[in-house]
DSSP file (Angstrom, degrees, kcal/mol; ACC not computed):
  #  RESIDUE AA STRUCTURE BP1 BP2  ACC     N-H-->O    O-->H-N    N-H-->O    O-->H-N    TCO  KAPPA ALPHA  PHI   PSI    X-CA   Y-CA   Z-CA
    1    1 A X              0   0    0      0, 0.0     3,-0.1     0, 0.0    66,-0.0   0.000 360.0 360.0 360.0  99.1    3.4   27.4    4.7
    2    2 A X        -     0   0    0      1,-0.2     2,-0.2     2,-0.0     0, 0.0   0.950 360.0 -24.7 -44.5 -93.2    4.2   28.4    1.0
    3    3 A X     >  -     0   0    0      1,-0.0     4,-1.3     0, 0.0    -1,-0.2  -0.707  40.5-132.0-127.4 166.9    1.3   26.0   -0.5
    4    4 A X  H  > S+     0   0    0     -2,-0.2     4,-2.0     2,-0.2     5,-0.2   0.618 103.9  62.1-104.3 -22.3   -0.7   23.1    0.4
    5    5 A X  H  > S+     0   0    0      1,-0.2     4,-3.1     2,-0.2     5,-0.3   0.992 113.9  41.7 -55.9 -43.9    0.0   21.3   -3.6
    6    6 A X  H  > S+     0   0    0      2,-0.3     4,-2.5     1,-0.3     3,-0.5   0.924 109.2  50.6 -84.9 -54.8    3.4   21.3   -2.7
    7    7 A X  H  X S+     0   0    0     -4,-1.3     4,-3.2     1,-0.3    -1,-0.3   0.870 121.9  37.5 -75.3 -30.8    3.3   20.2    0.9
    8    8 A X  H  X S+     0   0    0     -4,-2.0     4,-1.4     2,-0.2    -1,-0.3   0.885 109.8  58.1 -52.9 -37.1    1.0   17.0   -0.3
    9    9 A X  H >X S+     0   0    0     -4,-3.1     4,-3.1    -3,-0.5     3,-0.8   0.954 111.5  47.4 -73.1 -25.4    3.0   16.7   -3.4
   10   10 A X  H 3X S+     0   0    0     -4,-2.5     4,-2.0    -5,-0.3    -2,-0.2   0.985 108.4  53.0 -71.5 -45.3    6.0   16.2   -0.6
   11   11 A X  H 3< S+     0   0    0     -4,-3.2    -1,-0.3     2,-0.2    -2,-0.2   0.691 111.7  44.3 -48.2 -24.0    4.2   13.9    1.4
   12   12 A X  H XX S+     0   0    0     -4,-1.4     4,-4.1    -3,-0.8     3,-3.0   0.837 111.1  54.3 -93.3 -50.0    3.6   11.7   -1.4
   13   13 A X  H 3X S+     0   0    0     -4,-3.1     4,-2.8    -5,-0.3    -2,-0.2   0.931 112.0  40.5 -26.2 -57.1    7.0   12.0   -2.7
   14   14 A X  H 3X S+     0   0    0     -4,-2.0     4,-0.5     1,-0.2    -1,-0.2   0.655 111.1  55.8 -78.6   2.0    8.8   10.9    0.5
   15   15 A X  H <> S+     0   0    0     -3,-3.0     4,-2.0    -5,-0.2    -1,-0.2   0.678 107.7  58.2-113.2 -12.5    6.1    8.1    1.4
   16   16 A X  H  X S+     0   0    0     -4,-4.1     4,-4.5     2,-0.2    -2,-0.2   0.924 108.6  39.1 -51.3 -45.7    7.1    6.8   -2.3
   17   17 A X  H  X S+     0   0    0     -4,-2.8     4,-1.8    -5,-0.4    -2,-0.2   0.644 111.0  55.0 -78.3 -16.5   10.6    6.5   -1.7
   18   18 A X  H  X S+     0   0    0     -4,-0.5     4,-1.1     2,-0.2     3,-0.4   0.905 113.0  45.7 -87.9 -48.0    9.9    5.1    1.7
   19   19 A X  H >X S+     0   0    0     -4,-2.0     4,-1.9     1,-0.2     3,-1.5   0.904 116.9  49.8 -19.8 -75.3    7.4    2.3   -0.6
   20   20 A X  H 3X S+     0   0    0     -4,-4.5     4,-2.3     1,-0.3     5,-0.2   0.743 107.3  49.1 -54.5 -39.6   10.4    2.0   -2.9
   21   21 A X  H 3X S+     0   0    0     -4,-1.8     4,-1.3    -3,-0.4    -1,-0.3   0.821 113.8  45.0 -81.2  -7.1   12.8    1.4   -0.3
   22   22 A X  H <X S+     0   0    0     -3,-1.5     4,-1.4    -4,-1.1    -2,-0.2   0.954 110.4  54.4 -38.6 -79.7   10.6   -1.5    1.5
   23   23 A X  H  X S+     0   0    0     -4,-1.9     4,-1.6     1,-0.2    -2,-0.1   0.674 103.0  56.4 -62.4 -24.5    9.9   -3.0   -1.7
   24   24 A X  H  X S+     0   0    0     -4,-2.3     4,-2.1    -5,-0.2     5,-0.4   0.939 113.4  49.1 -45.4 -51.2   14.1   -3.3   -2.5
   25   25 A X  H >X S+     0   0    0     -4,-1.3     4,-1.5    -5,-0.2     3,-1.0   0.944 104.7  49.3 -75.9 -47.7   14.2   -5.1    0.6
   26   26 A X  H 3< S+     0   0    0     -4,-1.4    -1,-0.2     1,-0.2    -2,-0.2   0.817 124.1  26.1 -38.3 -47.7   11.8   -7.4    0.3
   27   27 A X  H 3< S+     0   0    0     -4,-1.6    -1,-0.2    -5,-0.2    -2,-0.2   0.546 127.7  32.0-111.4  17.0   12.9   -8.7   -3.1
   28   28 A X  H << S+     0   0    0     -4,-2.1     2,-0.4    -3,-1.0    -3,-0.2   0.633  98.9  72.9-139.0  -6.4   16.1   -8.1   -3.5
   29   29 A X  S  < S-     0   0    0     -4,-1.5    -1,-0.2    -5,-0.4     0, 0.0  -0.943  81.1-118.6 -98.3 100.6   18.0   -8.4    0.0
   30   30 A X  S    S+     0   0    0     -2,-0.4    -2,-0.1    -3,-0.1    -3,-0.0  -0.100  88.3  22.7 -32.3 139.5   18.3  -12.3    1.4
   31   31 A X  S    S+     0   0    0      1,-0.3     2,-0.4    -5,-0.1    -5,-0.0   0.878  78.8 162.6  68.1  95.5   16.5  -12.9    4.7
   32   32 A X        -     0   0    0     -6,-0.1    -1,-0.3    62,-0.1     2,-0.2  -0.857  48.7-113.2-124.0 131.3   14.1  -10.5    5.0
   33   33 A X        -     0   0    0     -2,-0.4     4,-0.3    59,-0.3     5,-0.1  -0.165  36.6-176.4 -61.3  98.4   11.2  -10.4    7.2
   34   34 A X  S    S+     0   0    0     -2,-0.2    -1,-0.1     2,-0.2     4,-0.1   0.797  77.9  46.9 -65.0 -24.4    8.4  -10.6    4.6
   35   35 A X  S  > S+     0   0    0      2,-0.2     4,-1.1     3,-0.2    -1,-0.1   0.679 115.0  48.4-114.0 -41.6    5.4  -10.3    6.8
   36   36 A X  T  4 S+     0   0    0      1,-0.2     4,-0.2     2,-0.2    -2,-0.2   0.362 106.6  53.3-105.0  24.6    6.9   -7.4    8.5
   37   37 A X  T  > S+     0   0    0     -4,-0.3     4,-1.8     2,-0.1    -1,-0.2   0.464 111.8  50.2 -98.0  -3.9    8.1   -5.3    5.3
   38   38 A X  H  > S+     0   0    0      2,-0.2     4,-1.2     1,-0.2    -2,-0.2   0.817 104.8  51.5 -99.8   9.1    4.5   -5.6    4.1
   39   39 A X  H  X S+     0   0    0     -4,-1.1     4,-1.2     2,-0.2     3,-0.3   0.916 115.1  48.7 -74.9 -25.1    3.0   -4.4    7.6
   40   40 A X  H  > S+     0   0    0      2,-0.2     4,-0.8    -4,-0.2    -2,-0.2   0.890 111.0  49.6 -63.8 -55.9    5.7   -1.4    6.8
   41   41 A X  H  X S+     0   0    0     -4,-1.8     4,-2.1     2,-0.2    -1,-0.2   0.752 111.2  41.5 -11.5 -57.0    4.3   -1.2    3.4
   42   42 A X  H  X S+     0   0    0     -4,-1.2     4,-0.6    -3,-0.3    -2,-0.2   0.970 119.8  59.4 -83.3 -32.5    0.1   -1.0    4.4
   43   43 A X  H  X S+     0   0    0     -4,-1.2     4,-2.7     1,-0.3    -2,-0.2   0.688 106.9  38.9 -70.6 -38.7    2.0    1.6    7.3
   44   44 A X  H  X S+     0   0    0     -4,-0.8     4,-1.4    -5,-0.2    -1,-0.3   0.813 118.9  45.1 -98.1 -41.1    3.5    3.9    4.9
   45   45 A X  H  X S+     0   0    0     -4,-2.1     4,-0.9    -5,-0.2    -2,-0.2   0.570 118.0  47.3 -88.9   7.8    0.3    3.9    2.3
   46   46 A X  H  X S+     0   0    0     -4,-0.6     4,-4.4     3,-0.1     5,-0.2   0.854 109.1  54.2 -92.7 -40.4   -1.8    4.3    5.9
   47   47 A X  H  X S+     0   0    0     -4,-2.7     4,-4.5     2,-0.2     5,-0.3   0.938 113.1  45.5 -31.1 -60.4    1.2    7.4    6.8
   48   48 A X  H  X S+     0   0    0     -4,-1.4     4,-4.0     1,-0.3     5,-0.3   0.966 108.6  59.0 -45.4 -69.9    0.1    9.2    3.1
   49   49 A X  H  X S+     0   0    0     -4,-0.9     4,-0.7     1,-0.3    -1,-0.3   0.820 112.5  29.1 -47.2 -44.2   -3.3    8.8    3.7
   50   50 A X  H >X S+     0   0    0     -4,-4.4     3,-2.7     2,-0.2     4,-1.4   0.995 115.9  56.7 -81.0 -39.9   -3.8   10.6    6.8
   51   51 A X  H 3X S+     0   0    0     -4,-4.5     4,-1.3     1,-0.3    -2,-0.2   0.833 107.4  51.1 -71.2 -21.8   -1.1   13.2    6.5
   52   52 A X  H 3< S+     0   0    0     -4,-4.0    -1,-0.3    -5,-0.3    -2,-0.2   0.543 114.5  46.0 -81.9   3.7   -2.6   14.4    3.0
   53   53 A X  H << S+     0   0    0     -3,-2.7    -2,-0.2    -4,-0.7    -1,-0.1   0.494 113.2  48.1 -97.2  -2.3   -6.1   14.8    4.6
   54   54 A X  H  < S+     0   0    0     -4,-1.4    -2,-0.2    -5,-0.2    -3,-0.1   0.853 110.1  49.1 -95.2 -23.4   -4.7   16.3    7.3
   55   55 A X  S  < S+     0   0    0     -4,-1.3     3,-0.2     1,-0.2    -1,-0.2   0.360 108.2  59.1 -65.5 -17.8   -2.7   18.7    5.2
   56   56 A X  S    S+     0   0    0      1,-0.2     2,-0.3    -4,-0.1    -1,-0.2   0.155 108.2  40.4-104.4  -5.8   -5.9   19.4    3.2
   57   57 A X  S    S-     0   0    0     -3,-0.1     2,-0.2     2,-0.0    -1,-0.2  -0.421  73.9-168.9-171.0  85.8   -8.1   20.8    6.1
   58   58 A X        -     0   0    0     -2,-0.3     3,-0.3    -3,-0.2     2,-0.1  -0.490  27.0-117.5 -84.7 152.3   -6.3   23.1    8.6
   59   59 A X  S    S+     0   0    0     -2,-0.2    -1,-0.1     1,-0.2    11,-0.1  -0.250  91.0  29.4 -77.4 151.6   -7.9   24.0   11.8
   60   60 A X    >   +     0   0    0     -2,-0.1     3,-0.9     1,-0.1     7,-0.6   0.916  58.9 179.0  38.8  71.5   -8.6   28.3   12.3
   61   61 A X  T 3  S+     0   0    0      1,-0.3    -1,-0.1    -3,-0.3    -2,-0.1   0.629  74.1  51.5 -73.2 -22.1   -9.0   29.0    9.0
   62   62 A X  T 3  S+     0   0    0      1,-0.1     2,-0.8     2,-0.0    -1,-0.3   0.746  98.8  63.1 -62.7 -35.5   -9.6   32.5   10.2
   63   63 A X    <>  -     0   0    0     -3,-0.9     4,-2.5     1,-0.2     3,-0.1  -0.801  67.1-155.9-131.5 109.0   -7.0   33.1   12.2
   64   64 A X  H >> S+     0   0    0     -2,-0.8     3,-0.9     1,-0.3     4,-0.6   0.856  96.0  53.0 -31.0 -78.2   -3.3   33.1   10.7
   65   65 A X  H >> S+     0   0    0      1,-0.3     4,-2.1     2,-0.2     3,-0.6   0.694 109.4  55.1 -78.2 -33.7   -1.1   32.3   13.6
   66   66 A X  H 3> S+     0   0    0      1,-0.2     4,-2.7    -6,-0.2    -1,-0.3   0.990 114.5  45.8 -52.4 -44.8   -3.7   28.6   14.3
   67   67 A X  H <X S+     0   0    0     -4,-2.5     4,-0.8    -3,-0.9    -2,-0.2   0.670 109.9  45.8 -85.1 -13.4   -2.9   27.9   10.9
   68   68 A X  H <X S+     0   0    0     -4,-0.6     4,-5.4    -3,-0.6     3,-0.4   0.910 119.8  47.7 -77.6 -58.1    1.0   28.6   11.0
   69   69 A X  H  < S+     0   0    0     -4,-2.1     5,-0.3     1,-0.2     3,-0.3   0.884 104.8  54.4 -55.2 -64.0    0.9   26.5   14.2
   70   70 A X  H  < S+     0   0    0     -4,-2.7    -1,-0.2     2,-0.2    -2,-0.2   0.505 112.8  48.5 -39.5 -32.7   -1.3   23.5   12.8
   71   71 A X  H  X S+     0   0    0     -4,-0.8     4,-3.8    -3,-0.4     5,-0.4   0.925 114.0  44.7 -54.9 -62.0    1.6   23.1    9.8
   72   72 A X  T  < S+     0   0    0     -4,-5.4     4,-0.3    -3,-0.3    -2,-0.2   0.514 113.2  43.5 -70.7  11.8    4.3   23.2   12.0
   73   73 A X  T  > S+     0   0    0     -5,-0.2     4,-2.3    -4,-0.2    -1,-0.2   0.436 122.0  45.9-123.9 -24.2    3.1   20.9   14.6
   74   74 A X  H  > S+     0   0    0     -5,-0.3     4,-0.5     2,-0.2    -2,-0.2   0.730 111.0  50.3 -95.0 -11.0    1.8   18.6   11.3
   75   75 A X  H  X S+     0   0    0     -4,-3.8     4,-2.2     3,-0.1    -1,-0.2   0.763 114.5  49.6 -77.0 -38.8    5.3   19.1    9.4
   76   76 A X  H  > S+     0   0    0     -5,-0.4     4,-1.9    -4,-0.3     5,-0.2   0.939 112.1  44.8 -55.3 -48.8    6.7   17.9   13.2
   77   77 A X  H  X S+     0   0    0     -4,-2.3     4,-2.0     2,-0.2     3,-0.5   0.919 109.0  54.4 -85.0 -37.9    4.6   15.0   13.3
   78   78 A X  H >X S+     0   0    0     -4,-0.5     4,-1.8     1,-0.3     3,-1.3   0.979 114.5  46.3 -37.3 -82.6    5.3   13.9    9.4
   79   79 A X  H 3X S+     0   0    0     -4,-2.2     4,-1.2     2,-0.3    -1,-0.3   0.744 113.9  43.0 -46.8 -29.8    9.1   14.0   10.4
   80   80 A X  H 3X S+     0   0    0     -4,-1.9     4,-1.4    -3,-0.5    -1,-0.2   0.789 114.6  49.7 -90.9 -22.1    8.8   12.1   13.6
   81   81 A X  H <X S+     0   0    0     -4,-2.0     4,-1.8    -3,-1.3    -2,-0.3   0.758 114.7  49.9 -80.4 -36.0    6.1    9.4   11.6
   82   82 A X  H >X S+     0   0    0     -4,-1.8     4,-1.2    -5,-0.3     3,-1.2   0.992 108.1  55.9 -88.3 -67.1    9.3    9.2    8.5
   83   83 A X  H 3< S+     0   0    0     -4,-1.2     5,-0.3     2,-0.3    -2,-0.2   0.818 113.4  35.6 -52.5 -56.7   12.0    8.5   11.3
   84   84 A X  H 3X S+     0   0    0     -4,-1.4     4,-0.6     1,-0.2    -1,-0.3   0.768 114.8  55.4 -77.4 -19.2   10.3    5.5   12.8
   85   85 A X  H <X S+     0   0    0     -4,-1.8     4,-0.6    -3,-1.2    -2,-0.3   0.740 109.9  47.2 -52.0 -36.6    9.1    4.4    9.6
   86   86 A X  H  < S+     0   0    0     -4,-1.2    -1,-0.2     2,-0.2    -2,-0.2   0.006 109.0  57.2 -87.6  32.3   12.7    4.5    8.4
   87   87 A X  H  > S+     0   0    0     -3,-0.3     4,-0.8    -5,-0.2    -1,-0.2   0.322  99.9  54.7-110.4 -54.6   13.8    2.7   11.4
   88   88 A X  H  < S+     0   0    0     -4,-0.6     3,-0.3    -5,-0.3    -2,-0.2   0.838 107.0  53.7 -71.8 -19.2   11.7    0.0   10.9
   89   89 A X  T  < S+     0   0    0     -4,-0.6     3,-0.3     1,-0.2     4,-0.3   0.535 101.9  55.1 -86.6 -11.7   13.2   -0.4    7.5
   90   90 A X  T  4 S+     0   0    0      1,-0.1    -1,-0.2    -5,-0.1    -2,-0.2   0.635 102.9  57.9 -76.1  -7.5   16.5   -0.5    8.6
   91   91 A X  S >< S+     0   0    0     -4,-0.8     3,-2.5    -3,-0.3    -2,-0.2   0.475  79.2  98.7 -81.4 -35.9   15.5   -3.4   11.0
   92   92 A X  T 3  S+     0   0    0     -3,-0.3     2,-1.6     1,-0.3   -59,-0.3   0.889  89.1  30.9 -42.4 -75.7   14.2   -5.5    8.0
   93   93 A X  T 3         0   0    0     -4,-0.3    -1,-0.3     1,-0.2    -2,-0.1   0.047 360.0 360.0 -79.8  34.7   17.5   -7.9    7.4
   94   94 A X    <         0   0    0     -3,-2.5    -1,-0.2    -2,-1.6    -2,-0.1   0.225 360.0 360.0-104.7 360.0   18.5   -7.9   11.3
């Protein structure tokens, strides 16, 4: 884990582009579930929120190898939270 700006500024990045692509579908794709791109929407600004406070305040600040683990298991969870959020936007016009 390089830095902690970076890994937030990447968490806000990708939960932008997941915003941006929500909000394409909603206004610009016929037949789309309105009600369920904006629960995808409060889902994705709910995503940000926790995973930059969680990125901000690692567990065993003492101890190297907690804190190595506590990234990767919070880079894992980030990727598995972006997969099902983009899954649910691919869902929109079905």
């Amino acid at each position: 884990m390089a830095n902690r700006r970076i890994l937030k500024k990447e968490i806000s990045y990708t939960a932008g582009n997941l915003f941006l692509e929500t909000v394409f579908c909603k206004l610009y794709l016929p037949d789309t579930n309105t009600e369920k791109a904006d629960t995808i929407l409060a889902r994705i600004l709910d995503m940000q929120d926790n995973f930059i406070g969680r990125a901000g305040r690692p567990d065993g600040k003492d101890n190297p190898k907690l804190v190595k683990a506590y990234y990767s298991k919070l880079r894992a969870d980030l990727q598995k939270e972006i997969d099902a959020i983009a899954a649910e936007i691919g869902e929109l016009n079905k």
